[in-house]
C-alpha positions in Angstrom: 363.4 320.7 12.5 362.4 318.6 10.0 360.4 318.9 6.9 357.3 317.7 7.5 354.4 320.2 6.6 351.0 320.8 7.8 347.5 320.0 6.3 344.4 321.7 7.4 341.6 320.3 7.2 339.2 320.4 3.9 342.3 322.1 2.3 342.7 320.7 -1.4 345.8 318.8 -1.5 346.7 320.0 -5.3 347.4 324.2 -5.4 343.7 325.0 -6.6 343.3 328.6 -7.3 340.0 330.2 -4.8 338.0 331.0 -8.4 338.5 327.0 -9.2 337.0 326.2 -6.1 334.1 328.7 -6.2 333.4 327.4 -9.8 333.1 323.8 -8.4 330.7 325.1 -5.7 328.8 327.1 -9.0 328.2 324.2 -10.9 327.1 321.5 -8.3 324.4 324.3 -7.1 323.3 324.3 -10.7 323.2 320.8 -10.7 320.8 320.8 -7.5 318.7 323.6 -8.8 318.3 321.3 -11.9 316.9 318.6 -10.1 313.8 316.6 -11.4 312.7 315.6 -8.3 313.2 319.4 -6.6 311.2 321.0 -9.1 308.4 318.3 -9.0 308.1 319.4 -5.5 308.5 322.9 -5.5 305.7 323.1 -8.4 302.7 320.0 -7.9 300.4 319.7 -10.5 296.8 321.3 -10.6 294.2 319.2 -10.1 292.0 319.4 -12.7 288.8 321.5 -12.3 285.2 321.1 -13.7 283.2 323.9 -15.5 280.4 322.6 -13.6 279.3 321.9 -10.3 276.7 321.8 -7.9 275.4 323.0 -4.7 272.8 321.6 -2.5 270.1 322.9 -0.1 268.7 321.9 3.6 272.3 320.3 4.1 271.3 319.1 7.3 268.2 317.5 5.7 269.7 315.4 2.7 272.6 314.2 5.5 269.8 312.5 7.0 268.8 311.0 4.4 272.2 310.6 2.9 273.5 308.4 6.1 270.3 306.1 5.7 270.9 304.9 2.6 273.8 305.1 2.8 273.7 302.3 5.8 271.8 300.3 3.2 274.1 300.7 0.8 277.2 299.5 3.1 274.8 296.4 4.3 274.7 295.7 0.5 271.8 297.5 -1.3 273.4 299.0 -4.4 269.7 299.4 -6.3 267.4 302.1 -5.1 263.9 303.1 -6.5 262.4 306.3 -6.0 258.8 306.4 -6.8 255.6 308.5 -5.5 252.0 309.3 -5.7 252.7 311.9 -8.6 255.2 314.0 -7.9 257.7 313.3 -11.3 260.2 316.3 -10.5 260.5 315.4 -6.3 261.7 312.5 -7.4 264.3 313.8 -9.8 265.3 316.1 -6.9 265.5 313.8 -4.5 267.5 311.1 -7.0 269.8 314.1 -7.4 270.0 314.7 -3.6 271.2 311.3 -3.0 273.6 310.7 -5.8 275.6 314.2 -4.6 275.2 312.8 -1.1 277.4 309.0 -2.0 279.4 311.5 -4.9 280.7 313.6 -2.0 280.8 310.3 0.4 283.0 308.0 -1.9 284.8 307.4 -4.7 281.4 305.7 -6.6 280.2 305.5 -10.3 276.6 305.9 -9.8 273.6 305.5 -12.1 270.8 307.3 -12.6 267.8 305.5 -14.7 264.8 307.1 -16.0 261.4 307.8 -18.8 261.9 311.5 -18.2 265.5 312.6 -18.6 265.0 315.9 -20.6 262.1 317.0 -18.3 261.8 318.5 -14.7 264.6 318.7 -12.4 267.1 316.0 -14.5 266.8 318.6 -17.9 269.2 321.2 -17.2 272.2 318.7 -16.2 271.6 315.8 -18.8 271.5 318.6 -21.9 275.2 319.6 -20.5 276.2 316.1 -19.9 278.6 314.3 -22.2 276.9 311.4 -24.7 279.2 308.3 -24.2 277.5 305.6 -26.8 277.6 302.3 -25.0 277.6 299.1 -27.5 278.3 296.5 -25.3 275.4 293.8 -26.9 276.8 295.1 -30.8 277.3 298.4 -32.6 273.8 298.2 -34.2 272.9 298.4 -30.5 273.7 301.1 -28.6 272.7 302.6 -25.3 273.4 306.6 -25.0 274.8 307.5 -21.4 274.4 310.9 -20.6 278.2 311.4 -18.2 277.7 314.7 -15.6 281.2 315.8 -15.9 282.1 312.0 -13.6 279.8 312.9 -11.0 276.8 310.8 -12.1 275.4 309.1 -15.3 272.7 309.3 -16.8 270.7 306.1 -19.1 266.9 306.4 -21.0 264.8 304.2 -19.2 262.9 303.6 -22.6 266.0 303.0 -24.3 266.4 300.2 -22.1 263.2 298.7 -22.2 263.6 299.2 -26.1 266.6 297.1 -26.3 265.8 294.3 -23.7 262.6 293.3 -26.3 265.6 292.6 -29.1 265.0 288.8 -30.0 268.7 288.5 -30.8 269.8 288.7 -27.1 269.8 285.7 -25.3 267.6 286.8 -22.1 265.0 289.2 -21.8 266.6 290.6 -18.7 270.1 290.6 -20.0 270.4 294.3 -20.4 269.1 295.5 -16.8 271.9 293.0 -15.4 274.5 294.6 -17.7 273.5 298.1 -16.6 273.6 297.3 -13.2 277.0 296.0 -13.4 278.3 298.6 -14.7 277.7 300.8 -11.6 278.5 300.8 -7.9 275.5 302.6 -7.1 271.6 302.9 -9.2 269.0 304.9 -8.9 265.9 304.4 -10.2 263.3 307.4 -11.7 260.1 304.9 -11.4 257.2 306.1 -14.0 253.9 306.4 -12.7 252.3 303.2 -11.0 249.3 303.5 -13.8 252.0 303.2 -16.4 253.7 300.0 -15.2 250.5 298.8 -13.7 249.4 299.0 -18.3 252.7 297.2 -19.0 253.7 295.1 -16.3 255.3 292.3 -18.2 257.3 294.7 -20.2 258.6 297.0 -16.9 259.1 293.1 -15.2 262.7 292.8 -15.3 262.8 296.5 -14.4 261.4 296.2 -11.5 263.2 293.1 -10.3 266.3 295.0 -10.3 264.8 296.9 -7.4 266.3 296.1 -3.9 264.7 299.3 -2.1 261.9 301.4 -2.6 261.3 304.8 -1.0 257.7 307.0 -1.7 257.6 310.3 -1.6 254.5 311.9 -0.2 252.6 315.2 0.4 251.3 314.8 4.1 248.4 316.4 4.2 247.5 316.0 -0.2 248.3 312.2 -0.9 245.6 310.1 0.0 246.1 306.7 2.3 244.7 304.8 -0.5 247.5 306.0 -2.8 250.0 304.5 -0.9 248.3 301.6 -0.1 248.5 301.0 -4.0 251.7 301.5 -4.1 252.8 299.2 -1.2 250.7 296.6 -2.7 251.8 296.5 -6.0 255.8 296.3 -5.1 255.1 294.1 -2.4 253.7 291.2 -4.7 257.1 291.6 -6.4 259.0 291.0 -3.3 260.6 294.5 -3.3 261.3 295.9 0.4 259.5 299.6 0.9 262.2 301.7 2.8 259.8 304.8 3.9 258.5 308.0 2.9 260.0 310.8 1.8 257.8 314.3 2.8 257.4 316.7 0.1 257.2 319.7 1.9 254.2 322.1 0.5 254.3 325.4 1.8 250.6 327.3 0.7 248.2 328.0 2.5 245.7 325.3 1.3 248.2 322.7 2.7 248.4 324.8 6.4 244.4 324.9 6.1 244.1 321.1 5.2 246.7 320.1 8.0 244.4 322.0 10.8 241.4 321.3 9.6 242.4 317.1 9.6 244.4 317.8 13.0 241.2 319.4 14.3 239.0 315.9 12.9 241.6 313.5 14.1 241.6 315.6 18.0 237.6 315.0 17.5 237.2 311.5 16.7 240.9 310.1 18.7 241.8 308.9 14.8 245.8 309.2 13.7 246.7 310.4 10.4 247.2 308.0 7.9 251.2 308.9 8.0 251.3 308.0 11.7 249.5 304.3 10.8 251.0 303.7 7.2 253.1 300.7 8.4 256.8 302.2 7.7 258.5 305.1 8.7 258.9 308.5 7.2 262.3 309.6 6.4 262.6 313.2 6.0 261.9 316.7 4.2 263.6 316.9 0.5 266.8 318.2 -0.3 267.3 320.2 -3.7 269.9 320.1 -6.3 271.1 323.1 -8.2 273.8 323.4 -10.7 275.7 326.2 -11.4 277.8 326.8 -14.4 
């Protein structure tokens, strides 16, 4: 016989003790438990949460007219004006309506631009909104944008107009382009058509920055002539009318006017002045509420 011995396999050539060998084991399972990259996975990072959101009614209403703009917006309409025959705070709600509906869509920083940002539906989310001071054109002038926790922005529409009459900058319209620039998406609170009508050449470069303009109505209160104004004005600035926007009344004065004209248009073979305006109406209005 000769001397040769036997190796199994995985046995240590040197005469390590069993307590060396678990100790090995011991310390490379602390190394692996150690791991940067283990405990990265094992515990992912919170995503950060707001203290405010909000929640929006008739879903099915403000998808519909979510997806219309939002076909304008992807054919490259980025400017939208919201105006009607005197209902301030429906436009508010609807402006609202439509920035949650692209805020939800995409990954967009969207504007909102108006004369009455601590009244109707716009108060309660600009007074919790952050002030962000914007001095682009110098620090002796500044624009204060009101940030809704990076869902929306908010700008004074009479802040703007204040500024764009400075003699030191170089073009009257200079600020309304900067403004718009700064955003993928606008939206426009328009004031009253008596006030612009009273300032025209002041609200100009305001209204040129308008690529779309929707109106919102009450069927059976708002008046033909109203929106004939209204469609008249914008068109001799070249500005496209969109449609209508319904503002749903519920009282009984509205039910009573509604069969009382669909009783006088049956009569006479007439169609209501919404069936003949010349453009379409969208929808019903969505509304915004935040809750804290």
């Amino acid at each position: 016989m000769s001397g040769l011995k036997l190796k199994l396999k995985n046995q240590p050539e040197v005469n390590s003790t069993n307590a060396e060998v678990r100790e090995e084991a011991k310390r490379a399972d602390l190394k692996l438990a150690s791991s940067p990259a283990q405990e990265k996975r094992e515990k992912p990072k919170k995503k950060k949460s707001n203290r405010y959101f909000y929640k929006v009614s008739n879903h099915h209403e403000l998808f519909k007219i979510g997806r219309s703009f939002y076909s304008d917006y992807l054919a490259g309409v980025k400017s939208f004006a919201i105006t009607s025959t005197g209902y301030q705070t429906s436009q508010q709600k609807t402006i609202l309506g439509l920035a949650s509906f692209f805020d939800h869509k995409e990954d967009l920083k969207i504007g909102i631009i108006s004369d009455n940002l601590r009244q109707g539906a716009f108060k309660d989310i600009v007074s919790i909104s952050k002030n962000i001071a914007y001095d682009y054109w110098g620090k002796d002038k500044v624009i204060n944008i009101k940030s809704f926790y990076n869902h929306f922005e908010f700008i004074d529409l009479d802040e703007l107009l204040s500024l764009s009459s400075d003699s030191d900058l170089a073009e009257y319209d200079e600020v309304f382009d900067q403004i718009v620039d700064l955003y993928d998406i606008v939206f426009w609170d328009v004031p009253e058509l008596h006030k612009v009508q009273i300032d025209s050449e002041g609200y100009f470069p305001v209204i040129m920055k308008f690529e779309s303009i929707s109106i919102i109505v009450a069927q059976s209160l708002t008046k033909k002539s109203d929106i004939e104004d209204i469609k008249k004005f914008f068109l001799g600035y070249g500005i496209n009318l969109k449609g209508l926007l319904l503002e749903e009344k519920t009282s009984s004065v509205k039910e009573a006017n509604e069969a009382k004209e669909s009783s006088s248009n049956n009569a006479t073979g007439k169609q209501s002045w919404w069936d003949c305006i010349g453009f379409c109406a969208l929808t019903r209005l969505p509304e915004i509420q935040v809750v804290g």
